[in-house]
N, C-alpha and C positions, 0 to 999 in steps of 0.2 A: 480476539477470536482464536491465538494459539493456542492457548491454554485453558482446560476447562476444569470446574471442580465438579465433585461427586453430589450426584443427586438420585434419590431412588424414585424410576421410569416403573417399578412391577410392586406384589405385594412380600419379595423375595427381604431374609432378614439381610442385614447385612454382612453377615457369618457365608449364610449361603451366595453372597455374591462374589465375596472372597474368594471363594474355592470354585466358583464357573468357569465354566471352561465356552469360548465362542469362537464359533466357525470366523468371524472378522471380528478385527478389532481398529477402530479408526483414529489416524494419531493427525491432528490438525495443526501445523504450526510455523512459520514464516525459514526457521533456520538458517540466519543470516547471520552466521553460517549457525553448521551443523556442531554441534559439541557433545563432551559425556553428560550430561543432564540429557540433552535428548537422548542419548545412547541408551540411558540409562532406562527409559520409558519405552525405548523397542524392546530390550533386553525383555523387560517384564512382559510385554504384549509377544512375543515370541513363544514365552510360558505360557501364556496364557491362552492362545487361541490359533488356529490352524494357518492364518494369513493376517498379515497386519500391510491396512491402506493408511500411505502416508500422504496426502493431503498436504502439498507444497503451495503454500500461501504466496501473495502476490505474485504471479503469475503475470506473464504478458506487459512489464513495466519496464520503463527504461530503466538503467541503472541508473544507481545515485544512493547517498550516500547510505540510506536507511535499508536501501535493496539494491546490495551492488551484484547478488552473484542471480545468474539463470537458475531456472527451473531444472535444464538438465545439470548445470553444474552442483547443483544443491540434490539432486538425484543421487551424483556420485559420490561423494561425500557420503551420504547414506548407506548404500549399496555396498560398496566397496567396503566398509568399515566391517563388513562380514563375509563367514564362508560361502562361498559358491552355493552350498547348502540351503545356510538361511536366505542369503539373498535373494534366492526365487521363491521365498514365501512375501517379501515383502514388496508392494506394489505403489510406487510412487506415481500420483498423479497431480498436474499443476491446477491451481484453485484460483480464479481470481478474484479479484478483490469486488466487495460492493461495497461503501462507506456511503452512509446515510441511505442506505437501502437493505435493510435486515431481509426482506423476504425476497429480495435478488441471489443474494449470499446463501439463503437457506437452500437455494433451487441450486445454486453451482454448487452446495456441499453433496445436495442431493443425487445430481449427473453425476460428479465426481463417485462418491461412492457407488454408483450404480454400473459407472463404467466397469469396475473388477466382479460387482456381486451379481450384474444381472438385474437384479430387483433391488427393494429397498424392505423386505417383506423378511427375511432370515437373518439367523442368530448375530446378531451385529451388535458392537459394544462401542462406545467413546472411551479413548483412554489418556490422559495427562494430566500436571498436576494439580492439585487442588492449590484453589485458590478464589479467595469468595468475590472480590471484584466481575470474574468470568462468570458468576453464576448464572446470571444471566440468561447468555446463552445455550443453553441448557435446557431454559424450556421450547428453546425452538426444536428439540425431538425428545418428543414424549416415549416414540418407539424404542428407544434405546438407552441400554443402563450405561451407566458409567461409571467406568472403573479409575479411581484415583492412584498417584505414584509419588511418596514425598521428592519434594524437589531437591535434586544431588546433589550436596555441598555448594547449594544458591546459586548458583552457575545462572548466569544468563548470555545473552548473546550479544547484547549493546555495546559493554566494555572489550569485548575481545575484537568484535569491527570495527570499534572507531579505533582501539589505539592501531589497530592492522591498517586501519585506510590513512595511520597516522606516520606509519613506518614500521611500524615493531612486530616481532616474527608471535606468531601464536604457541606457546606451550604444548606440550605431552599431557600435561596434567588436567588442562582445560579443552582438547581437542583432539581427537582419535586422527592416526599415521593420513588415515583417507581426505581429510580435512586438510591437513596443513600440505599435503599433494596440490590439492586443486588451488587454495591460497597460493603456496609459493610456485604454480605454475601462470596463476594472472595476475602476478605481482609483477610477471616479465613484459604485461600487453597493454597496447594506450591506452583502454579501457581506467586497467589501475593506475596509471601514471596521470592521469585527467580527474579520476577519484579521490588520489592521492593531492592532488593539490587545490580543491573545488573542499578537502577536508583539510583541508591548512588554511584557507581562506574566511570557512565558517568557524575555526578557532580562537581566528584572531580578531573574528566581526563580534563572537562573543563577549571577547575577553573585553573591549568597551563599556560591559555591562559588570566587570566584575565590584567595581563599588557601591552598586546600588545596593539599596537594605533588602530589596526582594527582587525576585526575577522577573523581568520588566515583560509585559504583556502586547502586544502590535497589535494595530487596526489597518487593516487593508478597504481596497473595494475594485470590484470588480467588472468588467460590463462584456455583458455576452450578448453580439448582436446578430439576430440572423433576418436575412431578406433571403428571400426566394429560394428554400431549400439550400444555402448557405451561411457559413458562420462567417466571423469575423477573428481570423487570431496575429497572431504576433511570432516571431522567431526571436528568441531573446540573444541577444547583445553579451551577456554579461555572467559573472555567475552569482549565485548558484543557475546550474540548467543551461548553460551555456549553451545555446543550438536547438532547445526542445522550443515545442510551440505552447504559448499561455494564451488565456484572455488577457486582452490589455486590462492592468491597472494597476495600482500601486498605492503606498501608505499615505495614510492621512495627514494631511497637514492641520496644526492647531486650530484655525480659527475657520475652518469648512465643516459641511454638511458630509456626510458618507454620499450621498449621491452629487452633490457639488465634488466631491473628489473623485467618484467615477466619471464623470464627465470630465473635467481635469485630465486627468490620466488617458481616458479615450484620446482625445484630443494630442495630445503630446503624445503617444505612441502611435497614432496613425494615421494621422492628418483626415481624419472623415471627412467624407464633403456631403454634409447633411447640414442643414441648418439646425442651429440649438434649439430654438421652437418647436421644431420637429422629433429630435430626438428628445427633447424631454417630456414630450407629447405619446411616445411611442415605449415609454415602457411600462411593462406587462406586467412583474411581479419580482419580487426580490427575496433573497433567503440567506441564514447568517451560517457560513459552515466553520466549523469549531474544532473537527477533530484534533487531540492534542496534539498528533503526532506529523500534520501534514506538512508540515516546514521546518526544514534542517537547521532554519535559522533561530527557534527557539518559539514561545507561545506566540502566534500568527489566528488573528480571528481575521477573518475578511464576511463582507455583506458584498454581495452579485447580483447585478441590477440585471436582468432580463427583456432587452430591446426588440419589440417584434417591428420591423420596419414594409411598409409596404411593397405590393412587387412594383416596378417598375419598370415600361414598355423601355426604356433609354438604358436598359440592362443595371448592376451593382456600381453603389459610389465609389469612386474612386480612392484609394487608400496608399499613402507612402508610410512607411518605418520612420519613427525617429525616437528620440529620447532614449529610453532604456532599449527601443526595437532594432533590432536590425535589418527587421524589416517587417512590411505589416500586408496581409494575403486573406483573401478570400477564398475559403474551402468549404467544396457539399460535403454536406455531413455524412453522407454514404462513405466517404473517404479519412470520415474520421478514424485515428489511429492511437489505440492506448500507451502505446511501446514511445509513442513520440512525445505525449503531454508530460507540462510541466506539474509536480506534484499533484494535489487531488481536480488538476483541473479537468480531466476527463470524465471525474466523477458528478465533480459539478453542475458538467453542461446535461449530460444521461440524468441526474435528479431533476434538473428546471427545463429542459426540453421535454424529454417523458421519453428518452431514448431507448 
């Protein structure tokens, strides 16, 4: 969703799109961190159009490894990297995430840019680089053209955060003065000291796998249990996530069922006291989430078994921590909290509850 390629929205050639000039221009993209490839794509949107909305992706997440820094720290990195001048033409706003919910996403891009323009109705442009994977997205706003920017000497952001979350100072060459500020200012905070070693721990869980012929693919499962306007989660033990709260479950073992291992995993993470009967009586529906990117630990499928449990006058079953928990709690979902979940488990429960 950072990056979008060029598609024509009007019956304009594309000579005449070249040379347009647009009241906004909108730049959508995670900048984890900020670098001169991005830079490179304000610079142009700067020429290009009267105000450029930058569109701060993942938004509202704990930190971790694929999203260590803020919305405001990824603000200033941006900002900063120009004059006074420019700076108050360009309008950083935080985006959050939908994963397996494209028309959630389309509505926060929609608030988001509506926050600076007002409406959604004037001269407005998408601008980043092409790239036909993204294309995609693209037909989610027919109202707007979009302007493409070759990609500046292939720059991405992946290699510069992880060897950064690995120890190593970030370049001139790959990251403007504003950038390497805010790095080596929470390179001094336990934020990055807990990043810093939660990315030395997924190094070396990797490295395990460096002899296989191909890179080895996980199956998780998952159980999301809720009674009476409450869920059922977990405070993880261990890392990755150390401290964030999951759905109990965990990987497959050989010779089981995906729902024989949620159950499994239930069970060993928080002593339910529900009968088996019962809860395998009690669930509702189940769904496979895939995104490539949700686990630091390398390609992670998990299947989430959806438990709707009856209410009960004797109040919620009783639940203890163990195994990989450290401990195991019942929370109304009113009090659910994105900034706390473990990777896309947030996203998860908001897809199969209907949050």
């Amino acid at each position: 969703m950072s990056e979008l390629s060029e598609q024509s929205s009007d019956t304009q050639t594309p000579d005449q799109k070249s040379s347009k000039h647009y009241r906004y221009l909108v730049f959508i993209g995670r900048f984890q961190p900020f670098h001169r490839g991005h830079k490179a794509v304000i610079d142009e949107a700067l020429k290009r159009s009267d105000d450029v909305i930058m569109l701060i992706g993942s938004a509202n997440l704990p930190r971790s490894l694929r999203n260590p820094f803020s919305v405001a720290e990824r603000a200033a990195m941006i900002k900063d990297a120009y004059s006074a001048e420019e700076a108050v033409r360009i309008h950083c706003v935080g985006l959050d995430d939908a994963l397996y919910n494209d028309t959630r996403w389309l509505q926060y891009v929609q608030a988001g840019v509506k926050s600076v323009t007002g409406d959604l109705q004037g001269d407005i442009g998408l601008i980043g680089h092409s790239k036909d994977s993204s294309s995609y997205y693209l037909s989610l706003f027919p109202n707007w053209d979009s302007v493409s920017v070759p990609n500046y000497h292939n720059l991405s952001a992946t290699p510069i955060r992880d060897s950064y979350l690995m120890g190593a100072t970030p370049t001139p060459e790959r990251t403007p003065e504003s950038t390497r500020k805010v790095l080596n200012d929470f390179k001094k905070t336990d934020d990055y000291h807990q990043l810093h070693e939660e990315a030395d721990f997924i190094d070396k869980y990797k490295r395990q796998w460096e002899s296989a012929p191909y890179p080895p693919t996980f199956m998780t499962a998952d159980a999301l249990i809720v009674q009476s306007g409450h869920i059922l989660l977990v405070e993880r033990r261990s890392m990755p996530g150390r401290g964030l709260w999951a759905l109990p479950g965990g990987f497959l073992n050989p010779k089981e069922t995906l729902f024989d291992a949620c159950i499994r995993e239930l069970r060993e993470e928080t002593r339910l006291k529900v009968p088996e009967p019962v809860l395998r009586g009690s669930c509702h529906s189940q769904h496979t989430f895939d995104d490539p990117y949700r686990s630091a630990r390398g390609r992670t499928i998990t299947q989430a078994f959806y438990f709707q449990l009856k209410n009960d006058p004797k109040g919620l079953p009783k639940v203890k921590g163990g195994d990989d928990a450290a401990k195991a709690f019942w929370l109304p979902l009113a009090e659910l909290d994105a900034t706390m979940m473990f990777e896309d488990h947030y996203a998860i429960i908001t897809k199969m509850v209907g949050l």
